[in-house]
Every structure is written in C-alpha cells, then in structure tokens.
C-alpha positions in Angstrom: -78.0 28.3 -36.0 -78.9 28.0 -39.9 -78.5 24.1 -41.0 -76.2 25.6 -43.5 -74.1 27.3 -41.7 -70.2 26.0 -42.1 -67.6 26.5 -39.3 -64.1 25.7 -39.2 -62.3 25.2 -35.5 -58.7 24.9 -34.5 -57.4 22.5 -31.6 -54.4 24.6 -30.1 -52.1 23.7 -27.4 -52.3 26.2 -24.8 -49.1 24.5 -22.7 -45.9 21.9 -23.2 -48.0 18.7 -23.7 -47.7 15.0 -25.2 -50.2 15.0 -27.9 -52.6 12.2 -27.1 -56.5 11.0 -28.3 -56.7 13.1 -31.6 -57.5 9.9 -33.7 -61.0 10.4 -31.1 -61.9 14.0 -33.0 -63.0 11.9 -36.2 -65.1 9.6 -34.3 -66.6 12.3 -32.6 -67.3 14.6 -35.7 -68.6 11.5 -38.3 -70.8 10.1 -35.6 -72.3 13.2 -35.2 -72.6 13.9 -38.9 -69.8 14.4 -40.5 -66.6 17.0 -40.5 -63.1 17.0 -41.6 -60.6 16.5 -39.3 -57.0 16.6 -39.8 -54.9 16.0 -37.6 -51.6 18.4 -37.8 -49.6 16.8 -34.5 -48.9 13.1 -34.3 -49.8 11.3 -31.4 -47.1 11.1 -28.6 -45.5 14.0 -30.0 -44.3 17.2 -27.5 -46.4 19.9 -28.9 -45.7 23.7 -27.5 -47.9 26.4 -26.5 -49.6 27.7 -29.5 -49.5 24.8 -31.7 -52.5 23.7 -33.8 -52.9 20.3 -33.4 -56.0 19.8 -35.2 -58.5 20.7 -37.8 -62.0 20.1 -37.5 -64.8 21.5 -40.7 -67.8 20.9 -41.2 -71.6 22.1 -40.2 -71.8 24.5 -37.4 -73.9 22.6 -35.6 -71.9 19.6 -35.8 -69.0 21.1 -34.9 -71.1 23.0 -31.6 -72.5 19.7 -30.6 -69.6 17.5 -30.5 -66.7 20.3 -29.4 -67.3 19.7 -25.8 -67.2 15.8 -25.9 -64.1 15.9 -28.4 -62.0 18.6 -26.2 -62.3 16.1 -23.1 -61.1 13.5 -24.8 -57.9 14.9 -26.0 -57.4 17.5 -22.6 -58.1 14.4 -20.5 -55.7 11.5 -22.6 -53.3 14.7 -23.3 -52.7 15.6 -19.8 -52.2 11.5 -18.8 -49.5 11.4 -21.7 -48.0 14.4 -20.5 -47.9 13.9 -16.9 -46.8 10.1 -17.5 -43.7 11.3 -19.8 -43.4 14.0 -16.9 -42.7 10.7 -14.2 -40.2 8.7 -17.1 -38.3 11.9 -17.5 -37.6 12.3 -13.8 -36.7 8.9 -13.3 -34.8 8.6 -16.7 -31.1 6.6 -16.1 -32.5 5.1 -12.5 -33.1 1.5 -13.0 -36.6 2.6 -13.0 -39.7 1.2 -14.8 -43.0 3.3 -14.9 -46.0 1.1 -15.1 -49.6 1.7 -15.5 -51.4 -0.9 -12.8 -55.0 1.4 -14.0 -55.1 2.2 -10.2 -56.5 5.3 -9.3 
C-alpha cells in the first residue's frame, strides 16, 4: 500500500441496533495517525439496516490498521446497547428496573 494512498470507509448498520461506542472511532484513527471521523448517528439512537453511522478518512493504511480494532468496539458496545434496550422494552410498564450488576 503506497504511504499516500487516501481511503475513505463507511460504518453501516447491517440490522435494528442502539448506536453505541462511535465516540471510540476517533480515538482509534488519531492514535493511529490521524483520520476524519464523523460521526452521522448519535449515540443511543435506533439506527436501521443500511444506515451510515459513521465516516472515517484519512491514509489507507491508517484506516487498514485500525478498522478491525474500531469495528469491535462499536459491534461489541452496539450489540450490549441493543440487547439491553431489547430487556427494558419487554419489561416496559412492569414495575421493573433493569440494572447492570457487570456480572457475566
């Protein structure tokens, strides 16, 4: 890969899910040596299949090295969000509190 080479990558929801860790892309990309990230979905929004969530530009290489690291985060904090909203939904009007005791 040329140490000019530019690239420009897209962060799209491929299912119904809580937006969750995007904030993380810019510390990825700027640790890693810089890339623009803007962030289209706000956090703890309902996003739909399809949606672009993010941007990231920047060097290819930057954005090769750090797209694995950067997706975790967000599929990983995404899918708690989602499955978490998933559990207050269902026990919505219940007397119910949903509480996070970080047990696994």
């Amino acid at each position: 890969m040329p140490a000019e080479a530019r690239a420009h990558g897209r962060l799209l929801a491929k299912e119904r899910l809580v937006v969750c860790g995007v904030p993380l892309l810019e510390r990825v990309f700027v640790r890693l040596g810089g890339a623009a990230v803007t962030q289209l979905a706000a956090e703890g929004t309902l996003a739909q299949p399809g949606t672009v969530v993010a941007t990231v530009d920047g060097a290819a290489r930057t954005l090769l090295a750090g797209e694995r690291l950067a997706l975790n985060f967000v599929q990983r904090l995404s899918g708690i969000a989602t499955l978490t909203k998933r559990l207050v939904d269902a026990v919505a009007g219940a007397g119910v509190v949903v509480r996070d005791t970080r047990k696994t």
